[in-house]
N, C-alpha and C positions, 0 to 999 in steps of 0.2 A: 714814827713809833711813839714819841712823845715830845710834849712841847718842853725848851731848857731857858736855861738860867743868866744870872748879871755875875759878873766875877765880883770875888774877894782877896783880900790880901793875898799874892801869891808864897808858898811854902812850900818846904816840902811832907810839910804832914799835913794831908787834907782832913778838912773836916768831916769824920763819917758821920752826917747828919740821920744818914735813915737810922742810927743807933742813937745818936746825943740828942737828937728832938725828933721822934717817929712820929709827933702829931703835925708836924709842921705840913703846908702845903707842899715843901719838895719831896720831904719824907714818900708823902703818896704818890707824888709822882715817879718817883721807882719805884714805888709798889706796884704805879699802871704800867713800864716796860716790863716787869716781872709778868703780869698778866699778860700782857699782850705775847710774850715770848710761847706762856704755856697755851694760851688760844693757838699761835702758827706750829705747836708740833702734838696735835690732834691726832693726825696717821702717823706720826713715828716720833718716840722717844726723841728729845734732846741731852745730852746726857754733856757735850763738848763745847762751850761759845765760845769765839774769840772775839775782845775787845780793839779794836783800831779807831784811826781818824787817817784823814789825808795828810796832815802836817803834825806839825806840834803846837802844843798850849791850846786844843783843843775840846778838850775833858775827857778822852777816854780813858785814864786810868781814876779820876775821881768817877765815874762812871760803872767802869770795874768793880773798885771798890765797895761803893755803895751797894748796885747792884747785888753781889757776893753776900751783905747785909742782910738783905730784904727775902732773899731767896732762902737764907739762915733762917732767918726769921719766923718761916712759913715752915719748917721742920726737916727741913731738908739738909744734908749733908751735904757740904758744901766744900771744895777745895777753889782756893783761887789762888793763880800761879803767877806769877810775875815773867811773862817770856819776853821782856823785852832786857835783853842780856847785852847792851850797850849802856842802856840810862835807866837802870831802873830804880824805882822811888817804894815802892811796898814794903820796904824794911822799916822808912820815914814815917808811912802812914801807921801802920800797927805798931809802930815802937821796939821793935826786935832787930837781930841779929842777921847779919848777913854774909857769914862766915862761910858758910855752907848750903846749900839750897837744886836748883834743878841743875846746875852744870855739874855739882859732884854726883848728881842722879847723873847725868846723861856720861860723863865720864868714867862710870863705874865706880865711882869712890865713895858712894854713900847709897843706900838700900830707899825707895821714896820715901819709906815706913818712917823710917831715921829723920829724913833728910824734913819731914813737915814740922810747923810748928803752930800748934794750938792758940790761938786767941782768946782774950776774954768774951767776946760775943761766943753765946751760944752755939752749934753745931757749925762753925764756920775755923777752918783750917789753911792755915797759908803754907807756901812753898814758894821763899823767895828767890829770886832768881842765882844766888850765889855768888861766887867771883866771877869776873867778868872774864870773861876767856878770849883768847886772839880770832877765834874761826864762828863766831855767831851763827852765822847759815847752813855750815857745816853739820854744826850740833844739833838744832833744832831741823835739819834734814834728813836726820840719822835714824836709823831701825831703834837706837834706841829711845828716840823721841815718843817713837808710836807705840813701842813697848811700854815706856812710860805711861802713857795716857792709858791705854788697855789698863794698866793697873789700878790708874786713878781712879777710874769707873769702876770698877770691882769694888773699893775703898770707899768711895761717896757718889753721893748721887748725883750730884751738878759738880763738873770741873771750868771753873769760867780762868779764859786766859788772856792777863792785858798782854798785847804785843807794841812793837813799833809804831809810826806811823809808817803807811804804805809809802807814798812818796820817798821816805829817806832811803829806806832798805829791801828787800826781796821779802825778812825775818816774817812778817806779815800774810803775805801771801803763802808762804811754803809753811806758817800753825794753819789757816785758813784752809788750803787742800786736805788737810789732818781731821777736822774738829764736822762735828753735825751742824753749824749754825757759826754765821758771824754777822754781829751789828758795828754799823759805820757810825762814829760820833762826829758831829759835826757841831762849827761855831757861825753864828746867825753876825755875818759881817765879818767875820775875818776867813773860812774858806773860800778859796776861790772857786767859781763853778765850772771853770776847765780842770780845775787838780782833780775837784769830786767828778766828776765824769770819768775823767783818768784813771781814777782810784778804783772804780767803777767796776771799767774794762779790765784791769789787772787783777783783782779779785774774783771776775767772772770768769779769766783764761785761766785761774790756779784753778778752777770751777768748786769757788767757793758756792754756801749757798748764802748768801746772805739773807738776814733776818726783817732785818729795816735800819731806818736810820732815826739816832737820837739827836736832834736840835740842841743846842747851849748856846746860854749868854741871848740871848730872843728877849728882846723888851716885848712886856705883854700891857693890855687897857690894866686900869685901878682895877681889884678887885679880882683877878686874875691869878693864876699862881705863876711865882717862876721858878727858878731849879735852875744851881748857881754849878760854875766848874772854877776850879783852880788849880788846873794841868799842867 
């Protein structure tokens, strides 16, 4: 789906460069997975993507993030959720609060309406993943997951969701049966190409559909662009 990046200092607050330098050459390069997404749902609405990789420290939540930007950017309303409710970082990168978020959605203790919170970027809204609850799979398997989502799309137009990696957890595959569209991020020398095969096969039995898959960390010739992750 597009060509990616060299890492930088790892953090937990990524750089959302398609906001702090939109002219740069990575900036546009999620501007082209943004296109390319709205090119593959021509016959039908995409309204739900989920963010994954095979492992970890592979970019998809600087990926997410970004992404989530760019699609802002272009006037769209925008929620992006943070469903990976073991290790989640979205509180780090937007600078907010994570008190509260999609497990008090999924556990009745907070309304989604409540539970989102507003960013400085323009029509872009996050829903951090909350406190960390003991049943992950449970909740994110739960009638009120999909209740949830029904809402979000009511709410805004694009719900984009980082998850897990597949490899570690199920978490991945069971948003993935849920959502219209999911892209695979991948790292250029550190995935292995049995895991992504793997990852593959388990995604296609949740019968996801997947989108395509986004490259990172890929040395390119001079003069080239690249499109960095620091996952």
């Amino acid at each position: 789906m597009a060509r990616a990046n060299r890492n930088t200092k790892v953090n937990n607050q990524r750089n959302l460069i398609a906001d702090t330098d939109k002219r740069s050459p990575i900036a546009e390069q999620y501007r082209t997975i943004r296109t390319n997404i709205e090119f593959s749902s021509v016959d039908e609405q995409l309204k739900t993507i989920a963010i994954t990789s095979s492992g970890p420290g592979e970019g998809k939540s600087t990926t997410s993030a970004n992404l989530a930007v760019v699609m802002a950017q272009n006037g769209n309303r925008v929620l992006l959720i943070d469903a990976d409710l073991r290790k989640p970082t979205m509180h780090y990168t937007f600078k907010t609060i994570n008190t509260h978020g999609l497990t008090s959605v999924l556990t009745k203790q907070e309304e989604l309406a409540e539970a989102c919170q507003e960013t400085k970027i323009e029509n872009l809204t996050i829903l951090t993943s909350g406190p960390i609850p003991p049943n992950p799979s449970e909740l994110l398997n739960s009638k009120m997951m999909e209740i949830t989502l029904s809402k979000a799309t009511e709410m805004f137009d694009i719900v984009i969701l980082d998850t897990p990696p597949v490899a570690a957890v199920t978490d991945p595959q069971i948003i993935a049966s849920k959502v219209d569209g999911t892209i695979l991020v991948t790292s250029s020398g550190k995935t292995d190409k049995e895991q992504l095969v793997r990852t593959k096969e388990l995604l296609t039995k949740a019968k996801a559909k997947i989108l395509g898959v986004v490259l990172n960390n890929k040395e390119v010739n001079e003069g080239q662009y690249y499109y960095y992750s620091n996952d």
